[in-house]
N, C-alpha and C positions, 0 to 999 in steps of 0.2 A: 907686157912682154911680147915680140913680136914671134910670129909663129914660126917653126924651123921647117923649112923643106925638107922633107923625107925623101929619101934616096931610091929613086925605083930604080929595083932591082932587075924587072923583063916584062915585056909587052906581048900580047897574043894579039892575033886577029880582032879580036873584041873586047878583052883585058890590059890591063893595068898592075903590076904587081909588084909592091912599092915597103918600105919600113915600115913598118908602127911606130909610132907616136903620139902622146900625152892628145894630141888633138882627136885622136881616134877612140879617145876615154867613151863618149854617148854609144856608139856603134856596138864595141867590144862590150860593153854592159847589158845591152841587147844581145847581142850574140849569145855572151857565155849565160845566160839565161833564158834561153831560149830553151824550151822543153825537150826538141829532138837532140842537144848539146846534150843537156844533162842528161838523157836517157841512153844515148851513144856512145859520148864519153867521156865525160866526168863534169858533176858539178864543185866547180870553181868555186865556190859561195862567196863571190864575187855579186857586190847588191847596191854599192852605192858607185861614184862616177870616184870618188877619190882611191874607193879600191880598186876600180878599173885600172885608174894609171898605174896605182900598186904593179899591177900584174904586168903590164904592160913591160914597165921598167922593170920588173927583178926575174919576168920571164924572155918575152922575144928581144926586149932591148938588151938586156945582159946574155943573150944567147948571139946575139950579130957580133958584141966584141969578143966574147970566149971561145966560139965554135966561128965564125963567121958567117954565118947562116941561123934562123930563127923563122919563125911565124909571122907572114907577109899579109898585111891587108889587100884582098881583093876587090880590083874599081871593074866601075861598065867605063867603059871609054865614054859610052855614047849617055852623055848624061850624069858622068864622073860618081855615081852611087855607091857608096862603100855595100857590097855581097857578102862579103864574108872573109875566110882567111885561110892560106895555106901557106906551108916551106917546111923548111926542117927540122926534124926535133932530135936533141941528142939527150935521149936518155937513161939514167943509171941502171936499169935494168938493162938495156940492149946495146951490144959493139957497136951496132953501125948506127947509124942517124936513121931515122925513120918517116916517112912523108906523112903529113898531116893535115887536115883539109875539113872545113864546116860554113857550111853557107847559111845565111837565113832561108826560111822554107819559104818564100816566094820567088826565090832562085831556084831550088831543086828542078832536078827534072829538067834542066835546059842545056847539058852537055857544060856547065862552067865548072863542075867540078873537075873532069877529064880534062877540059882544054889547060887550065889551072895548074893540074899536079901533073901533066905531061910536060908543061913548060918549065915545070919546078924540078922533076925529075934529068929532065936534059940539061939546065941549068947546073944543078948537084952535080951531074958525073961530066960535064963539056964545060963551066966553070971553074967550079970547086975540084976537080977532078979527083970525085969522089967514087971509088971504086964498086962500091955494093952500098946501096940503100934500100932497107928494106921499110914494111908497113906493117901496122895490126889494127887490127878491127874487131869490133865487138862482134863473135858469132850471127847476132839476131839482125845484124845491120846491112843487109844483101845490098841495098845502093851504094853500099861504099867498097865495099866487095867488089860489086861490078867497076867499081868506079878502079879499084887496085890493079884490077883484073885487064881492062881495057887501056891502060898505061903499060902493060907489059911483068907488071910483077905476076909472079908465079906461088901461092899454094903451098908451103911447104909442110908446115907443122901447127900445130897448136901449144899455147907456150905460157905460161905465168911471168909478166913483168917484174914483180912484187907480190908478196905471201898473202898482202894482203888483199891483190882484185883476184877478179875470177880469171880462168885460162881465156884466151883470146888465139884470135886466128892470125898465122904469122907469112907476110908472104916477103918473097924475093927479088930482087932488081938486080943485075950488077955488069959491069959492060967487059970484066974477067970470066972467062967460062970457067966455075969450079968444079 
C-alpha cells in the first residue's frame, strides 16, 4: 500500500508541523514510552507498533475530523527527524482545547518546544479562530511550565481534569480580554 502524504499543518524557522499518520507508528512508540512522557503525562500503555497506530487513529487522527485540530508530529527541517509532538487537544474534562507538547529528551532544552507551541498557538487563535486555549501541566514539570509560560499563557489556577488524576496546573491563553 503506498504511503499517504500527511498534511503539514505550519512551518517555523526550523520546524515542520505536519498530521500523524500510521507511518509515524515507530516514532510515537518511542515517544509515548519514553520515561519523561510517562512521568509527565501519562502512560499510554501503548508497547507494540500495531498499538501505536491504535492510538494514532482513535486519538490525533479522529481528533483532525471531529475538532479539526489534534496532535502534530514534530520534523527538524534540517535533516527531516521526527522530535516529538504538539497541537490540540480537546478534552472532556476542559471547555477550551488545551496545547500539548512532548519531545524526545535529546531535543529538550533546545527552544523546539516554545518555537512549536508558539506556532501552534498562533495557528489555534489566527487559523482555527480559536478564542481561548488553554494548558495543564503536571506541577513537578517546570520545563513545561516555563515552556506555557514563555508562549504567553498565564497561571491561573490549579484544577482536577478527572477524579481520578491528581490536580494539575492550569494556565491561560486567549486573544478576548476576559
Amino acid at each position: 500500500m503506498p504511503s499517504v502524504q500527511q498534511k503539514i499543518i505550519l512551518e517555523t524557522d526550523r520546524l515542520i508541523v505536519r498530521e500523524l499518520g500510521e507511518t509515524d507508528a515507530p516514532f510515537i512508540l518511542r515517544l509515548l514510552n519514553d520515561p519523561a512522557f510517562i512521568k509527565n503525562i501519562v502512560d499510554k500503555e501503548v508497547r507494540t507498533l500495531d498499538q501505536a497506530c491504535e492510538y494514532i487513529n482513535s486519538g490525533p487522527v479522529a481528533s483532525y475530523r471531529e475538532n479539526g485540530f489534534g496532535l502534530y508530529v514534530v520534523i527538524l527541517k534540517e535533516g527531516k527527524a521526527s522530535i516529538g509532538m504538539c497541537g490540540l487537544v480537546k478534552r472532556d474534562g476542559l471547555d477550551d482545547p488545551d496545547i500539548g507538547y512532548a519531545l524526545l529528551p535529546e531535543y529538550c532544552s533546545k527552544g523546539y518546544a516554545a518555537e512549536a507551541a508558539d506556532a501552534v498557538l498562533r495557528y489555534g487563535h489566527d487559523q482555527l479562530g480559536l478564542e481561548k486555549i488553554v494548558g495543564i501541566v503536571n506541577p513537578d514539570n517546570t520545563g513545561s511550565a516555563r515552556v506555557l509560560e514563555k508562549i504567553g499563557l498565564t497561571f491561573e489556577k490549579m484544577i482536577k481534569v478527572s477524579e481520578d488524576l491528581p490536580e494539575t496546573k492550569y494556565y491561560v491563553s486567549g486573544k478576548a480580554t476576559r
